[in-house]
N, C-alpha and C positions, 0 to 999 in steps of 0.2 A: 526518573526511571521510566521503563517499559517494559509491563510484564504480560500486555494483552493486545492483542490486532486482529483485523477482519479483513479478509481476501476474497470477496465474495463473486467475482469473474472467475469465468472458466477460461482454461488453458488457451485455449485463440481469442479469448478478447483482452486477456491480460499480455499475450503479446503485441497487439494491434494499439492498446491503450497508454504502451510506455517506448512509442517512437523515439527514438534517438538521435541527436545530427554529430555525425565526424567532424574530421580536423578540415577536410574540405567545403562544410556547412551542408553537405547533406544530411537528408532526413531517411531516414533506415529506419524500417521495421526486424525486429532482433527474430530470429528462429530460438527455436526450444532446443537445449542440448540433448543431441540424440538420447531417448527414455528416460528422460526427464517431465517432460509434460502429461505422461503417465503416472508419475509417483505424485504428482500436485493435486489436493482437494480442496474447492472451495470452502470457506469455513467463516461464520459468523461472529466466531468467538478462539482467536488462535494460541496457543500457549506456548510457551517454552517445549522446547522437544518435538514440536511440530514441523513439518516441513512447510516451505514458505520461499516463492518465487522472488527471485533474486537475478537481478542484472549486473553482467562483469561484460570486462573483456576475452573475445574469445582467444587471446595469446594463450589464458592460463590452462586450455585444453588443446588448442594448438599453436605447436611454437613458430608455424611458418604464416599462420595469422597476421594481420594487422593489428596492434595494440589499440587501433580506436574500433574495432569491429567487435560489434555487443553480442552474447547470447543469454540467453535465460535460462537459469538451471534453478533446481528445487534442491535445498538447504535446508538442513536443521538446524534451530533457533538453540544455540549454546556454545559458541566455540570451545573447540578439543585443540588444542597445540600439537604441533606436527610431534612434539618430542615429549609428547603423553603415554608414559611407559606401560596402563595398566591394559590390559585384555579388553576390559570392558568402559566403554566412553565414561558409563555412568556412574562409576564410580570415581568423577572429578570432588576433590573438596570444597571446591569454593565455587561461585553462583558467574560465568560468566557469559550470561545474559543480553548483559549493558556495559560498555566501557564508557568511562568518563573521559569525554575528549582531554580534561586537563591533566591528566595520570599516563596517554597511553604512552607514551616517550619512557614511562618510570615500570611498567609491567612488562617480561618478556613473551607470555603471551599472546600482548597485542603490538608491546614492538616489533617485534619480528616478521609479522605478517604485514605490519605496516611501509617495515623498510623495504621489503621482498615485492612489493606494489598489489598486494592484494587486497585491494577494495574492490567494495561492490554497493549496490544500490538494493534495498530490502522494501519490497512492493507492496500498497497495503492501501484496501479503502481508505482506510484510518486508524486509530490507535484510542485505546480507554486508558481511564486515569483513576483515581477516585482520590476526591477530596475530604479527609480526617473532617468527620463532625463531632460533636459534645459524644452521643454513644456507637454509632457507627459509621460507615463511611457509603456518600452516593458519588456511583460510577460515574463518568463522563464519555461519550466518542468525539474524539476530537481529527476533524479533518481539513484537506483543500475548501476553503468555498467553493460553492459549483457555479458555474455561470455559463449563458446561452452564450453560444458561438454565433458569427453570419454564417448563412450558406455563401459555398464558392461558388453557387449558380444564384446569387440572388437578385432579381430585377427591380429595374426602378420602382414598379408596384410594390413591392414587399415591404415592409413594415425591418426597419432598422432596431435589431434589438438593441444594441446600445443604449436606444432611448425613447423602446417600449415599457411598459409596465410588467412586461415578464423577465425585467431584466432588474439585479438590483446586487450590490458590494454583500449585503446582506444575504447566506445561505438558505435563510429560512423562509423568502420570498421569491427564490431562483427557480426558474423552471428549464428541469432537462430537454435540452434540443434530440433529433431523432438523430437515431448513430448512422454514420456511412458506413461502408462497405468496402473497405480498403485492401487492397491485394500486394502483394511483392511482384513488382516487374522481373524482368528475367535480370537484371544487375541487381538487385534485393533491395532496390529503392523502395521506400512506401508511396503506394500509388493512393493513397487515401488518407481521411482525417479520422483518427476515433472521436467521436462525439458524446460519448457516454460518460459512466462515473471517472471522473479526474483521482487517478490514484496517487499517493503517498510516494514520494521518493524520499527515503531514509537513507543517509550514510552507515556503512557498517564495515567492519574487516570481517575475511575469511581466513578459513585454515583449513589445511586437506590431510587427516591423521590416517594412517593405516595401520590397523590392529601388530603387536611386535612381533604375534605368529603368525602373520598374512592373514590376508583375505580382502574385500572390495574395502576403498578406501572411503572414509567418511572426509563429506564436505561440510564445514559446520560453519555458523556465523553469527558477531555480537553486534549489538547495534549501538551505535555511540552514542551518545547524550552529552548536551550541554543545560548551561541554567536557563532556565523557564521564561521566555517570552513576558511582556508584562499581561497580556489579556490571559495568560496561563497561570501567571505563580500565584493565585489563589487559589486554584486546584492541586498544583505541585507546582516544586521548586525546581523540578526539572523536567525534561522534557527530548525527546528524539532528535539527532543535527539534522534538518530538512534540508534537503536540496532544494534550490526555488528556481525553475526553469530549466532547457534544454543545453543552455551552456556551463551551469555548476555541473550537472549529470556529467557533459561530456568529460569538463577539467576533473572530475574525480575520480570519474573511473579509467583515464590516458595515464596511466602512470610512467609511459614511455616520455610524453610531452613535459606533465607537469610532477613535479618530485615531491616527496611526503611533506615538505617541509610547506612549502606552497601548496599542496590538497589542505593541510591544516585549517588552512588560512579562508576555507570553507564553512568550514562547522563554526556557523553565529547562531548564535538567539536570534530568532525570524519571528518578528511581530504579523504573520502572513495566517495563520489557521483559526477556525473557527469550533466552536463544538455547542453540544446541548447535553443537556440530562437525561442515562439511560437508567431501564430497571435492574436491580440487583439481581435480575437473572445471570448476564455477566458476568456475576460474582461466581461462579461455579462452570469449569472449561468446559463441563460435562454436556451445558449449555449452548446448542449449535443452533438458531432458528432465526428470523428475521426480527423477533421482539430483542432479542441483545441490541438491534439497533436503534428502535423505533424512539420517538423522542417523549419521555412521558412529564407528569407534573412533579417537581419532587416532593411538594406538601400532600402528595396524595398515598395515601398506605394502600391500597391498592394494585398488585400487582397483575400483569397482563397475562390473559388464559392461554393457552396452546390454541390455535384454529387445523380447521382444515387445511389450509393453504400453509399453515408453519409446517405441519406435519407429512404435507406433500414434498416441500423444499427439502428436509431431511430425510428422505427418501432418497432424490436426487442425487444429498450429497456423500450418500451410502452405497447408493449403486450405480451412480454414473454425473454426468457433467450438467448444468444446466442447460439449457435451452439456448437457441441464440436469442438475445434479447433485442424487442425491437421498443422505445420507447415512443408516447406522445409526442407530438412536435408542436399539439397546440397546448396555451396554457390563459387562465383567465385573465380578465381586462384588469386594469388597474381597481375597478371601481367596484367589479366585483371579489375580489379580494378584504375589500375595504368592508361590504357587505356581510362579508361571512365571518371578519372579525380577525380572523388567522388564515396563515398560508399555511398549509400542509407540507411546503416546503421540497425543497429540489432530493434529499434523503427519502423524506416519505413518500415520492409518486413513485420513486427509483423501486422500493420494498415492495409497495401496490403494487406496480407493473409482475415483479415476481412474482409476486401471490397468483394472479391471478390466471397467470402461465398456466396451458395445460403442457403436463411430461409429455416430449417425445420419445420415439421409440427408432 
């Protein structure tokens, strides 16, 4: 299952972050559907009933569109079936959250939306889990590995991360590269690379319900699941369908190209994601700050205090947008690493770098 994610980009970097290539193998940077990027808050710790940036094709807002042409619109985490008779969303009976890839053919639902080609892609640093102990349960954030990119300006001098020491398969020895600055040319090509935190591409279906006495229509969405990855199914037995790369994103969300039956044929268990142990702050959605993320020891009872800098960031995410972030680009030698015992890791410089942000205004 999935019943928690963290989104912690603000509205222009989460769309610069989840570049797309069409049916022609371009790479397109998606726009925000008009007041939409308005309704979306970063958030450390995201629940059910929350809203949460989500990438479709722009056909399903307009019909003279291109079926490969993306936009990004904010959703709420629970699909409502277009033929949900009551007034109020919330009074659904049953929890649909998560759909099980192997059921959705068998629930109207999510067949419906299925057949109708509404999918979409559910954007997310990463996603928590928690794994059932003897008396209670310790959380997990489970994401992409991060790993350093080349520069497209990079010269003979330069040091090849590939097969430097700040490079490693392993997330917790990665160190984030500095982000570019990528623009939309005047044809909405991406004229840039995001080089920041690699977010989450989730499969999910939508559904667009509107109240039976009128009024603004709610967009809502569930996120699919399949069984659990092996480096996963000791935490849980299941787990989120990931998209892995720029051409599953495209084939899943061209519903004009490729038909339900062929999108299915997506959604696999991906031996691809990595994660660490967070504190049970997460356990409570109330809980918005950078410690839901931080990686802590689980043998330690101990849990991590509110700072300045956590209580600065929820500030931010209360009355306005973060900052633009600009990260390190240098990170330590092999040998210092080796020195200090432990990497602070490509997550923990990403959290640092916010903390230590001052608000702008």
């Amino acid at each position: 299952m999935c019943g928690r994610t963290a989104c912690t980009l603000a509205s222009d970097e989460v769309s610069r972050a989840c570049i797309y290539r069409n049916r022609g193998g371009q790479r397109r940077q998606p726009r925000w559907r008009d007041g939409d990027a308005d309704k979306y808050r970063p958030s450390y710790n995201k629940s059910p009933q929350s809203l949460s940036p989500v990438l479709l094709s722009r056909r399903h807002f307009d019909k003279n569109a291109p079926v490969d042409d993306c936009v990004l619109a904010s959703m709420r985490w629970g699909l409502i079936p277009a033929w949900f008779k009551e007034n109020d969303p919330n009074k659904m009976q049953y929890s649909t959250n998560n759909c099980r890839c192997e059921s959705i053919l068998e629930k109207k639902s999510y067949k419906d939306p299925l057949i109708k080609g509404q999918r979409c892609v559910i954007l997310a640093d990463g996603f928590y889990e928690w794994r059932r102990q003897e008396k209670d349960k310790q959380p997990f954030f489970i994401y992409f590995p991060q790993t350093q990119e080349p520069s497209q300006e990079k010269t003979e001098d330069q040091v090849d991360p590939t097969t430097s020491g700040c490079n490693n398969e392993n997330s917790e020895t990665a160190c984030p590269p500095e982000e570019a600055s990528p623009d939309l040319t005047e044809e909405g090509e991406a004229a840039g690379e995001w080089t920041g935190w690699k977010l989450l591409t989730i499969a999910g279906l939508f559904d667009c319900w509107t109240p039976p006495g009128g009024g603004e229509p709610l967009y809502t969405y569930s996120v699919i699941t399949v069984n659990a990855s092996l480096n996963l199914e000791s935490i849980h037995d299941r787990m989120p369908a990931i998209l892995d790369g720029e051409e599953e994103v495209r084939r899943w969300l061209d519903y004009g190209e490729v038909k339900s039956l062929e999108a299915l044929k997506l959604l696999q268990s991906k031996n691809i994601l990595t994660f660490h142990p967070v504190s049970s702050l997460v356990n409570n959605s109330r809980n918005n700050s950078p410690e839901c993320l931080q990686p802590v020891d689980p043998n330690s009872k101990k849990e991590p205090k509110a700072t300045a800098s956590s209580k600065m960031m929820m500030s931010w995410l209360s009355s306005g947008l973060p900052s633009k972030r600009k990260e390190p680009s240098t990170c330590e030698s092999k040998e210092e690493k080796e020195r200090k015992g432990k990497s602070t890791g490509a997550l923990q410089q990403w959290l640092q770098g916010a903390n230590k942000r001052p608000r702008t205004t």
